[in-house]
C-alpha positions in Angstrom: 0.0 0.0 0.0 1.8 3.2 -1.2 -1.2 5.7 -0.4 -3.1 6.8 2.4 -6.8 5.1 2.0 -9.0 6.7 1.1 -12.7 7.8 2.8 -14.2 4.9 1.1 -11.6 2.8 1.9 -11.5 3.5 5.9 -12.1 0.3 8.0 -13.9 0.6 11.3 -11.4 -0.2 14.2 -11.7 -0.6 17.6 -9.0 0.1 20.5 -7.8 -2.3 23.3 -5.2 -1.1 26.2 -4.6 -3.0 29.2 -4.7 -1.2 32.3 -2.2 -2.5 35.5 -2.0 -0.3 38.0 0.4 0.7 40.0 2.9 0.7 36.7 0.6 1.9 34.3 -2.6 3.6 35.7 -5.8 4.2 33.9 -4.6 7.7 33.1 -1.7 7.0 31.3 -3.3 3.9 29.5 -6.3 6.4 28.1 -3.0 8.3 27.1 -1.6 6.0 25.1 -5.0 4.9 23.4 -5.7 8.9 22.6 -2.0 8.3 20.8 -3.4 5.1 19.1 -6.4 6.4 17.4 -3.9 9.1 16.2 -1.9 6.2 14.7 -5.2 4.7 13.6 -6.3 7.6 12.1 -3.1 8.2 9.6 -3.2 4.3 9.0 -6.5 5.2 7.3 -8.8 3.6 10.1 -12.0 5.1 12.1 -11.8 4.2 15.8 -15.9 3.2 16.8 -14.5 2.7 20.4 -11.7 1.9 22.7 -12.2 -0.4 25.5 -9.4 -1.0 28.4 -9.0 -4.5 30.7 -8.2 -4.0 34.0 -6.1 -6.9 34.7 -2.6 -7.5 36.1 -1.4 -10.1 34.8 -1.5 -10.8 30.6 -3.6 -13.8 29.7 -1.0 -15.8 27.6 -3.8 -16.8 25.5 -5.3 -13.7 24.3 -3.7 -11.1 26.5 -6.7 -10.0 28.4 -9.4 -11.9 29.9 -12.2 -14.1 28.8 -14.9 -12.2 29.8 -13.3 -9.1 28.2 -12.9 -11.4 25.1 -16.6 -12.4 25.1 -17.4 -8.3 25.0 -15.4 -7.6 22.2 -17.0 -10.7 20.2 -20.8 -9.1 20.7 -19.3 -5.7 19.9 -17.8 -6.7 17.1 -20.4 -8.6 15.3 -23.3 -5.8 16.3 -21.1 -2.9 15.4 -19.0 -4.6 12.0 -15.8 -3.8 12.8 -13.1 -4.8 10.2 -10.3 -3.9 12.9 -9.1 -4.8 16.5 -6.0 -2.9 17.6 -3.9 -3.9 20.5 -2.3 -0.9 22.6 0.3 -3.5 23.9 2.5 -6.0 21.5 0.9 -9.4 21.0 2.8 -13.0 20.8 1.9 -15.1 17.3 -0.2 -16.8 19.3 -2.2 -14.4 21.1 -2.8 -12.8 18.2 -4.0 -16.2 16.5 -6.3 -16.5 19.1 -7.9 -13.5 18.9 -8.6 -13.3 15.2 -9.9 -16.7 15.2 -12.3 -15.8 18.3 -13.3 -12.3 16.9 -13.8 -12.9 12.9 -11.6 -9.7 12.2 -8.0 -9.1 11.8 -5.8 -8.1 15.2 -3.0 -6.3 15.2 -0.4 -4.6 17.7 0.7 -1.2 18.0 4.0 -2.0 16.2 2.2 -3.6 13.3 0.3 -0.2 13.0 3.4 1.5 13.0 4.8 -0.7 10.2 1.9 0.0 8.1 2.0 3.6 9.0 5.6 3.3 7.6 5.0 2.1 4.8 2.3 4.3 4.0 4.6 7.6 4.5 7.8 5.9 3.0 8.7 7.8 -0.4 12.5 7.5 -1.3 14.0 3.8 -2.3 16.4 3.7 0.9 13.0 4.3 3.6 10.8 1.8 1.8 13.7 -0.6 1.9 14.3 0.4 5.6 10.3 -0.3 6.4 10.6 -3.5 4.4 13.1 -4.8 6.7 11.5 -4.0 9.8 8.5 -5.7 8.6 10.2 -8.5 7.9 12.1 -9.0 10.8 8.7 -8.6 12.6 6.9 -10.9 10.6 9.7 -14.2 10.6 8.9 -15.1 14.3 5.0 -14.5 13.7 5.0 -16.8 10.4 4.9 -20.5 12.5 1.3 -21.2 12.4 0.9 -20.1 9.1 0.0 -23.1 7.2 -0.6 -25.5 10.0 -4.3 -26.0 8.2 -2.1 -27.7 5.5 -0.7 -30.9 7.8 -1.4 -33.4 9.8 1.2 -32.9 12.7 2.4 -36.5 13.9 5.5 -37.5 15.0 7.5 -40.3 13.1 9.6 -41.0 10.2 7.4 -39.9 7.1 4.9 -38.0 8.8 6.6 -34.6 8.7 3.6 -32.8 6.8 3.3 -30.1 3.6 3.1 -27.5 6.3 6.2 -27.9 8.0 7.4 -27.9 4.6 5.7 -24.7 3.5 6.6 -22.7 6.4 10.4 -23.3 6.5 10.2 -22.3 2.9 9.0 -19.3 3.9 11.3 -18.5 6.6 14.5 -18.9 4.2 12.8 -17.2 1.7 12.5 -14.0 4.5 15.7 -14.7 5.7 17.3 -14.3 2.3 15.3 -10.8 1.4 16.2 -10.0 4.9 20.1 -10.4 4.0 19.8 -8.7 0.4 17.9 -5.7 2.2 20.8 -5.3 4.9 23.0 -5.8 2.5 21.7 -2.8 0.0 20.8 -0.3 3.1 25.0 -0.4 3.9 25.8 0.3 0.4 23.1 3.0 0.4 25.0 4.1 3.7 28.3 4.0 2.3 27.4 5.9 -0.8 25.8 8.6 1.7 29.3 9.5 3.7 30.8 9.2 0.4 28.6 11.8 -0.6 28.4 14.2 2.4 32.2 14.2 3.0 32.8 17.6 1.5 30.6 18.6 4.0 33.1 18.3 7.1 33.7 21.8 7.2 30.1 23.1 7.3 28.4 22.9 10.5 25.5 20.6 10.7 22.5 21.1 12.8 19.8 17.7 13.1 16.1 18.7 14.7 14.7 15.6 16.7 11.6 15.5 18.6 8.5 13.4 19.5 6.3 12.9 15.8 4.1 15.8 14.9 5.9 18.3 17.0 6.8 20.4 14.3 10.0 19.9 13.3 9.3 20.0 9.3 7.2 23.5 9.7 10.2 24.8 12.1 12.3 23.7 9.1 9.9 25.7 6.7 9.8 28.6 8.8 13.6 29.2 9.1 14.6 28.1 5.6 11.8 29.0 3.4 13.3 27.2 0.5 13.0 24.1 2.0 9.7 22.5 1.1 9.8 20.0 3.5 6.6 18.0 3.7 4.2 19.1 7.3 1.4 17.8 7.5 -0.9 17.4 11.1 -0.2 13.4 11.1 2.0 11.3 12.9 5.4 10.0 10.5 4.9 12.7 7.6 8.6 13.1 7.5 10.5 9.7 7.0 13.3 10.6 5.0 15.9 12.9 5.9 16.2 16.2 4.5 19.0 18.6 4.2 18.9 22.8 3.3 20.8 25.1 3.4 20.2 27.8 6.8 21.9 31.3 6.7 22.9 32.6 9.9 23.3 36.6 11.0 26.6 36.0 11.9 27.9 35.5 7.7 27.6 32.1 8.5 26.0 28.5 6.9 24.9 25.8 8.3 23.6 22.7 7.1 19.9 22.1 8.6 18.2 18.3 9.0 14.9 17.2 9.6 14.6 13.6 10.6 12.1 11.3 11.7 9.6 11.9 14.5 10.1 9.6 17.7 7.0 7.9 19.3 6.9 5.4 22.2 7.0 2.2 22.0 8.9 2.5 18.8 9.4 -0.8 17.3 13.3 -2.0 18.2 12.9 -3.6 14.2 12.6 0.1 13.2 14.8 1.8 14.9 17.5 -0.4 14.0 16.5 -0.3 10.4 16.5 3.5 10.3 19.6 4.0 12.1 21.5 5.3 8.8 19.2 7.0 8.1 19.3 9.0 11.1 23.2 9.0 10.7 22.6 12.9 10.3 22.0 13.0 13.6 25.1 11.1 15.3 27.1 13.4 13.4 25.4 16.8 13.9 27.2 19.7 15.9 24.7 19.8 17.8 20.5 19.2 18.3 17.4 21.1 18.2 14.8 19.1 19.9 11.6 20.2 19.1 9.0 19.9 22.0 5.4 20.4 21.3 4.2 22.3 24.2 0.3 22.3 23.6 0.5 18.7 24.6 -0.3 17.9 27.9 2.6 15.0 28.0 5.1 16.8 26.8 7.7 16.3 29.3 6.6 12.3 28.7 7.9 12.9 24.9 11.0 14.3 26.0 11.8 12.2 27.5 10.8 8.9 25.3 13.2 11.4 22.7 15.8 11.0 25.0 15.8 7.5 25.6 15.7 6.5 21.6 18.6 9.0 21.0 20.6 7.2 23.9 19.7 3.9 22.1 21.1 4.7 18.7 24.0 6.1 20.2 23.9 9.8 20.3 25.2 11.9 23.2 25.6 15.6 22.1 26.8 17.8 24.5 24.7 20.8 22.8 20.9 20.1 22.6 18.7 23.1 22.3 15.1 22.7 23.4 12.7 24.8 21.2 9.3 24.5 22.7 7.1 24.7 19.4 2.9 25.6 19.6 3.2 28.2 22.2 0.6 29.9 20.5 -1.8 26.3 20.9 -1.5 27.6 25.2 -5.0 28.0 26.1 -3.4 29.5 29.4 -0.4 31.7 29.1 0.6 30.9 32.7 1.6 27.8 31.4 4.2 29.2 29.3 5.6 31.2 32.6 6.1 28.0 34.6 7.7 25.9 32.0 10.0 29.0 31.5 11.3 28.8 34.5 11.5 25.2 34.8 13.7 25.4 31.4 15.2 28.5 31.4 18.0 27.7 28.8 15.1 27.0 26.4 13.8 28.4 23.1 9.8 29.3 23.3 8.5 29.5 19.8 4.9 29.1 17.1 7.1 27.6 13.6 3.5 28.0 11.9 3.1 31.8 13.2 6.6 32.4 12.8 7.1 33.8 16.4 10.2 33.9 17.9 12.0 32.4 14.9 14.7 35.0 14.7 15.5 34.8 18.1 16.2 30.9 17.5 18.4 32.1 14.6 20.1 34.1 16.5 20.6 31.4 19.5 21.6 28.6 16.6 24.3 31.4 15.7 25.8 31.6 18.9 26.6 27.9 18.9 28.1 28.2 15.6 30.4 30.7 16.8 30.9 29.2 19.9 32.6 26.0 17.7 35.1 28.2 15.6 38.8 28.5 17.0 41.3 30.9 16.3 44.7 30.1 15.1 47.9 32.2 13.7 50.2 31.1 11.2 53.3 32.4 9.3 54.0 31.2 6.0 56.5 32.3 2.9 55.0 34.4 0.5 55.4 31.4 -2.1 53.2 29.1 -0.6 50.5 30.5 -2.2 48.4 27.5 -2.5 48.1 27.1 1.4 47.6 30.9 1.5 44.5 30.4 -1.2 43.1 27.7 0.7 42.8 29.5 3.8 41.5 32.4 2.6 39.1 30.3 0.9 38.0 27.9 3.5 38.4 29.8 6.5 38.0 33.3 8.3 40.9 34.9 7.7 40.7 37.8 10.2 44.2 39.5 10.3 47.1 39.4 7.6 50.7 40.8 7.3 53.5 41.2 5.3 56.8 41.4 7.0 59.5 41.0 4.2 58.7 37.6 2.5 56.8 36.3 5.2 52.8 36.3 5.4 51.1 36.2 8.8 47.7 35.3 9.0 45.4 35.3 11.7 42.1 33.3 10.7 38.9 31.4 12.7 38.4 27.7 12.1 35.6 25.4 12.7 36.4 22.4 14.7 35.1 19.9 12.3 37.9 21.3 9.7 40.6 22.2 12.5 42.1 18.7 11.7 42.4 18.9 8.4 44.1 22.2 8.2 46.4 21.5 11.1 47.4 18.7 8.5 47.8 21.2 5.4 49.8 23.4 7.4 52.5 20.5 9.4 53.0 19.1 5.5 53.6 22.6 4.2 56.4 22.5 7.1 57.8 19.2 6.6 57.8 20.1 2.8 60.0 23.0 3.3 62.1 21.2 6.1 63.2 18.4 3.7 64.2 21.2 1.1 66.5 22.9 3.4 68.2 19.5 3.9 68.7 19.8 0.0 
């Protein structure tokens, strides 16, 4: 499915969260199924209902109770619903269970992410990435399959067409499974190859919870950008890089990447991890915090915990609290000011406060430039070119046959000059041994 269904098209879906307390209360679980018809919603479904068990310990044959079971199965068949979907993830067998009890297809939140995926996925490298996710979720789930096919018996010669069929079926994922890897690291490689020139530009990656507002923040402070917003959960899947002009005469490179959610599928995260390879090696982070929603320090944090899992530890992370024009009550904004006082309070569609973000981005930038001096004969002109060409020269003399030049680096290039300028010496060392 490459589209979003259409009206016509929309299946009628009911919600199920299970409900624990004291580790998840009944608040938090109505949270989580507010976020699911969300997900429901961009999947293309219309959620009749949501209904929440009360139970503490999962059922290991359907996940919640029989009783609860028994109310979804009149519910079901009086209402038509084409759609059951699990809050919580389901085992192959639970899930079995369930579809043969209710008549309708069951699914899990992670399966409604996948499709959600797939849905948004545009470029060849993030329908490659989704197709690998989905496959790795699928392999464990396809036992079962085709046990309507054989009689299972033990015994020489009684190994039956099913057993057959479904280990076909799991080399024949297992393969496409290697053959996807296998293409997403050459996609990967051909990516650094590509953005190696870029070493000497600073790069700045926005992250946040999906639907913040990161691809309307990305709109709003490069207009040229034409990034994809949309009020649905995933519109942006695959990374996107303009260029942003900073009051300080300098550029930067700006990302958008995609939108955190929790409970993100491991499968996913794993598969999009080159993908979000702009954001390992960004100078530093905007995380974009939505603040018109009542769990937003909940997002942060789930943010925070995926970044940690991929690997990424910046010491620089602005917060830019986006929708503060969404605040119903402005005392709001006062509290959460002072709670984050280092933050950035902003409205990307209204366009408030974005050159004040500009401005803040700019002081990083600066912050990451160092100065250095160097002397060099006149006739090195080609190390003298380069610097004025790749770096702030600031200050130059010209005592006899010697230049001076004082001139601001940034640290992502700092390396590779030091190297220009110690083979420059070395060059002229070995012909004064001549």
């Amino acid at each position: 499915m490459n589209t979003v269904a259409s009206e016509n098209q929309r299946e009628k879906a009911i919600l199920v969260g299970l409900c624990s307390p004291p580790e998840t209360p009944r608040s938090l679980v109505e949270e989580y199924l507010s976020e699911l018809t969300f997900l429901a919603d961009t999947a293309g479904a219309d959620v009749v209902d949501t209904f929440i068990q009360d139970k503490k310990l999962r059922d290991p044959a359907y996940c919640i109770g029989k009783g609860k079971v028994e109310e979804l199965v009149l519910f079901v068949k009086d209402n038509e619903i084409d759609l059951v979907i699990f809050d919580d993830d389901l085992s192959p067998a639970q899930a079995r269970n369930l579809e043969k009890t209710l008549e309708c297809k069951v699914i899990d939140r992670t399966a409604l992410i996948l499709q959600i995926f797939a849905i948004r996925a545009q470029s060849a490298q993030a329908k490659m990435q989704v197709e690998l996710a989905q496959l790795e979720y699928m392999l464990p789930r396809l036992s079962g399959q085709w046990t309507h096919l054989s009689k299972q018996k033990g015994g020489i010669g009684n190994k039956g067409p099913g057993e057959t069929q479904i280990e076909t079926d799991r080399r024949l994922v297992r393969n496409r499974i290697s053959l996807l890897k296998k293409k997403l690291k050459e996609v990967s490689l051909q990516h650094d190859t590509q953005t190696r020139g870029r070493e000497a530009v600073p790069r700045v990656s926005l992250v946040g919870y999906t639907n913040a507002g990161k691809s309307t923040l990305m709109n709003a402070l490069c207009p040229e950008a034409e990034a994809f917003a949309e009020n649905r959960l995933f519109a942006t899947l695959d990374t996107k890089t303009r260029r942003l002009e900073l009051n300080i005469n300098k550029l930067v490179l700006l990302s958008d990447t995609v939108g955190f959610i929790r409970k993100l599928p491991h499968t996913l995260v794993e598969s999009f991890k080159s993908t979000l390879d702009e954001v390992l090696q960004a100078d530093f982070l905007l995380h974009v915090i939505d603040i018109s929603h009542k769990g937003f320090e909940d997002q942060m944090h789930v943010v925070q915990s995926t970044l940690k899992d991929i690997g990424v530890e910046h010491e620089y992370i602005i917060e830019v609290f986006n929708k503060i024009d969404a605040l119903e009550d402005p005392s709001i904004l006062r509290d959460i000011s002072a709670k984050y006082p280092d933050a950035v309070f902003i409205s990307a569609v209204r366009g408030i406060n974005i050159s004040l973000l500009k401005d803040i981005i700019g002081q990083h930038v600066a912050n990451d430039y160092q100065e250095r001096f160097i002397s060099v004969h006149v006739s090195d002109y080609k190390l003298i070119s380069y610097l004025y060409e790749h770096t702030e020269v600031i200050d130059n003399r010209c005592i006899d046959e010697e230049v001076e030049l004082t001139f601001k680096v940034h640290k992502n290039q700092l390396k590779h000059i030091d190297s220009l300028i110690k083979s420059n010496e070395k060059l002229h060392h070995d012909a004064a041994d001549i």
